[in-house]
C-alpha positions in Angstrom: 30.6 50.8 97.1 30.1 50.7 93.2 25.8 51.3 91.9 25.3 47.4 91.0 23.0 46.6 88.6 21.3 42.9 87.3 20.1 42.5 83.8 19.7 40.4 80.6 22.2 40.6 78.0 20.7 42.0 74.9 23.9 42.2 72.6 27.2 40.9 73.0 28.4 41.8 68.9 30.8 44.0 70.3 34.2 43.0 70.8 34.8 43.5 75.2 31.7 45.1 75.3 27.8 44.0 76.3 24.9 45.5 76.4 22.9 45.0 79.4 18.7 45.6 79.5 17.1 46.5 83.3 13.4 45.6 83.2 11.3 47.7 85.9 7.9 47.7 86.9 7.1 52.0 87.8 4.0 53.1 89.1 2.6 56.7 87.8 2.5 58.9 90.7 -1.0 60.0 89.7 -2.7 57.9 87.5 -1.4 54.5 89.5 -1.4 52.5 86.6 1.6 50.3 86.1 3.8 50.3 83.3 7.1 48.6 81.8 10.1 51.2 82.0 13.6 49.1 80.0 16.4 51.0 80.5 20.0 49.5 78.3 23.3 50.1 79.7 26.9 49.5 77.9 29.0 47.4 79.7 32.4 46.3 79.6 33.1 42.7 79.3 37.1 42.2 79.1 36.9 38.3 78.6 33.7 38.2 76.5 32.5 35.2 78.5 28.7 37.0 78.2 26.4 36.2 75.7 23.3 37.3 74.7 20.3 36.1 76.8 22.3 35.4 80.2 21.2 37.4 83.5 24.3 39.3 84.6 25.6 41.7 87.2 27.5 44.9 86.5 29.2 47.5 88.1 29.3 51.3 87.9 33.3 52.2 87.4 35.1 55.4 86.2 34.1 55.7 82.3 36.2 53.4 80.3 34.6 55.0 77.0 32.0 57.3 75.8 29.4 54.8 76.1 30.8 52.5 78.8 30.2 53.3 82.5 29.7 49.7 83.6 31.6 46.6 84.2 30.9 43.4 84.1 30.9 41.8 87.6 29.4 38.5 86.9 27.4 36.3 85.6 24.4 35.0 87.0 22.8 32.7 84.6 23.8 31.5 81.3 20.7 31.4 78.6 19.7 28.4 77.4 19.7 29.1 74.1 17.4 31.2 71.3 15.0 29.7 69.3 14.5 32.1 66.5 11.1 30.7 64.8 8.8 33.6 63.6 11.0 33.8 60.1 11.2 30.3 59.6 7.2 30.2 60.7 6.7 32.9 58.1 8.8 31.3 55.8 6.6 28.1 55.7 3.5 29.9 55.8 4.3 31.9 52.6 5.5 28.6 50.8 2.3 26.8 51.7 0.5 29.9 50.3 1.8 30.1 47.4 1.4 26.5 47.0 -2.1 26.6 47.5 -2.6 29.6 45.7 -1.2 27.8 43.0 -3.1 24.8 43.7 -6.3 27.1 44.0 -6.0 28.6 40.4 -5.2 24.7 38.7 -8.9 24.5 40.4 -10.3 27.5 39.0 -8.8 26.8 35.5 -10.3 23.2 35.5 -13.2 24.0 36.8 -13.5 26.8 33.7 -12.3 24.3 31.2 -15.5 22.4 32.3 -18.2 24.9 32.5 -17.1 26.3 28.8 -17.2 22.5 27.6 -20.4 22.5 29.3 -21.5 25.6 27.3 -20.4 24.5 24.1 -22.2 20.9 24.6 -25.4 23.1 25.2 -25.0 25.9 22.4 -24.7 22.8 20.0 -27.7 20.8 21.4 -30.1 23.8 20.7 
């Protein structure tokens, strides 16, 4: 029986082909702290019916390619969808500062404009 594998799909840009990350916990042998050990595999996908984010099952077969050891056997669970938010977030933040930067140095300027008035009013009164 084939090595079967299940992992997330990390790219699917490829035409027939996926990419397919396995997440395991490891334990060092002397140290016994834990750690996160990703491993990515290349797999082929001849329908393209996987896209990134779905948990899928592949297959070891004979090499298909240079990269490509793996098929895909199925999949497990479609995603349900990316929500891509840390550019738009940073986006927005960046307008708003430059906004109230902006807003910050109409302040400063004003708030000059009155002190030198100020100054003047005094250098004439003595």
């Amino acid at each position: 029986m084939a090595h079967t594998l299940i992992g997330t799909v990390t790219s699917d840009k490829r035409d027939k082909t996926i990419t397919v990350s396995i997440v395991s916990r490891e334990t060092h042998p002397l140290y016994r702290k834990q750690y996160t050990k990703t491993r990515k595999y290349t797999a082929h996908d001849e329908k393209n019916e996987a896209k990134k984010g779905d948990r899928v099952q592949i297959a070891q077969t004979a090499p298909i390619s240079k990269t490509k050891a793996y098929t895909l056997v199925k999949v497990i669970e479609r995603s349900h969808g990316t929500v891509e938010l840390k550019e738009d977030v940073n986006k927005a933040y960046e307008a708003e500062k430059i906004g109230a930067d902006e807003i910050a140095k109409a302040k400063a300027a004003e708030e000059a404009a009155k002190t030198e008035k100020a100054d003047k009013v005094e250098g004439e009164e003595a």
